[in-house]
C-alpha positions as CSV (number, residue, x, y, z in Angstrom):
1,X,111.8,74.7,94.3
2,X,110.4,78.0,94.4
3,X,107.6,78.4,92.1
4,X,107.7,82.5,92.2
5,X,111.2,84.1,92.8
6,X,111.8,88.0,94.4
7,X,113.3,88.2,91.0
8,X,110.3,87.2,88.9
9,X,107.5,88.5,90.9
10,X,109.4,92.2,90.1
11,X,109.0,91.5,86.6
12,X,105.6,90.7,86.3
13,X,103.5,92.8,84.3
14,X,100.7,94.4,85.9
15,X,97.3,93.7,85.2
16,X,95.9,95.6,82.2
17,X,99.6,95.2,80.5
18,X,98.7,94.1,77.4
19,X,95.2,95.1,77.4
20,X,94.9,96.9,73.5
21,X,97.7,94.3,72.3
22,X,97.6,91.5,69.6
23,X,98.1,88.1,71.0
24,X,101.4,88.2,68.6
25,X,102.6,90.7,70.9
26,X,101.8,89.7,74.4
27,X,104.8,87.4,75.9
28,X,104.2,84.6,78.2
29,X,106.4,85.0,81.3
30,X,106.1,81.9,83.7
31,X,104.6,78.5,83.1
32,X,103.7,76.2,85.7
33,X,103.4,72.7,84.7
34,X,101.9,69.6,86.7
35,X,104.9,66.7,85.9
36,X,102.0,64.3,86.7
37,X,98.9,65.9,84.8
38,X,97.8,67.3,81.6
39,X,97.4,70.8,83.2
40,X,99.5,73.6,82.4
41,X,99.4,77.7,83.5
42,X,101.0,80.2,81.5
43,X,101.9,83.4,83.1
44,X,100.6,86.8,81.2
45,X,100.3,89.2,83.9
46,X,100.6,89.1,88.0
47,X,100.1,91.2,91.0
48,X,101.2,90.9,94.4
49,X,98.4,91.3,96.8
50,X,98.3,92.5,100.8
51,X,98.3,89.0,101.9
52,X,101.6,88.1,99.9
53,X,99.4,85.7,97.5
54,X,100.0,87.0,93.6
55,X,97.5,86.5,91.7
56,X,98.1,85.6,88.0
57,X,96.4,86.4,84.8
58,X,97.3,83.7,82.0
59,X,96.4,80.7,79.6
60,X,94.8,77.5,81.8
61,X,95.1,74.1,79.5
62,X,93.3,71.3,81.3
63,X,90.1,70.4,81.0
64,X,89.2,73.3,79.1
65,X,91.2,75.1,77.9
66,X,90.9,79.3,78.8
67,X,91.8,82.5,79.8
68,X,91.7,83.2,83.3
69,X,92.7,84.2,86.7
70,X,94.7,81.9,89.3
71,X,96.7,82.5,92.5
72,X,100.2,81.6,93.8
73,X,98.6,80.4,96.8
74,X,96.2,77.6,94.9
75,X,99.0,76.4,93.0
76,X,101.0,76.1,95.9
77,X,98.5,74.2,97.6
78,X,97.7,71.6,94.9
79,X,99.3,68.2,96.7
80,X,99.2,64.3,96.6
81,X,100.3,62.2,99.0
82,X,101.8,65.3,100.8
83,X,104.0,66.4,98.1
84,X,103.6,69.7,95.5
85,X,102.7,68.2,92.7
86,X,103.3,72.0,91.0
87,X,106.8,73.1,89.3
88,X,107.7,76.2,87.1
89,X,109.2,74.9,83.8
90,X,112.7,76.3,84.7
91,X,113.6,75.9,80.8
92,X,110.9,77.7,79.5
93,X,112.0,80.7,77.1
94,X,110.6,83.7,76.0
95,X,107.4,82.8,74.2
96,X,104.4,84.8,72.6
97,X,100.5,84.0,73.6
98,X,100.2,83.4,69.8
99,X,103.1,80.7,69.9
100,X,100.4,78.1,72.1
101,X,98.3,77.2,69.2
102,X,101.9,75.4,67.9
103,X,102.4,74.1,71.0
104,X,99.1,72.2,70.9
105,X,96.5,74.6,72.5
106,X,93.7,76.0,71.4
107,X,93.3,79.6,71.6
């Protein structure tokens, strides 16, 4: 599976989006999921950059849980055993940044 489609990467928010916004406001757009881990990334904003990596700005819940930036190309590369171990929640609707803290997650 793809993890970013031609079709999502166009509707990505670019960065600075949401910047004056409420967290009420502010809808997630992608979420990555490990099927084998506790870590999750949700997409807030993304750019393309020259070397065809995007890099994201979202929600990280792991080990701590925070706002930050991550790339296509390091979640890509995350592997065991040779295999991704990285999948986009294909089911995933359209959520808020405030919805999270029902979810689970800190904010």
């Amino acid at each position: 599976m793809k993890l970013l489609t031609p079709k999502l990467r166009k509707t990505l928010p670019k960065f600075g989006t949401y910047k004056n916004r409420p967290w009420s406001k502010v809808p997630i757009h992608v979420k990555f999921f490990s099927p084998i881990g506790f870590w999750t990334w949700y997409v807030i904003e993304g750019e393309e950059k020259d070397d065809g990596d995007v890099l994201f700005f979202g929600y990280i819940c792991g080990y701590a849980n925070e706002f930050s930036y991550f790339s296509l190309f390091e979640l890509e590369s995350i592997r065991a055993f040779g295999l991704k171990l990285i999948e986009r929640d294909m089911g995933f609707g359209r959520h808020m940044v405030s919805e999270l803290r029902v979810k689970g997650h800190n904010l």
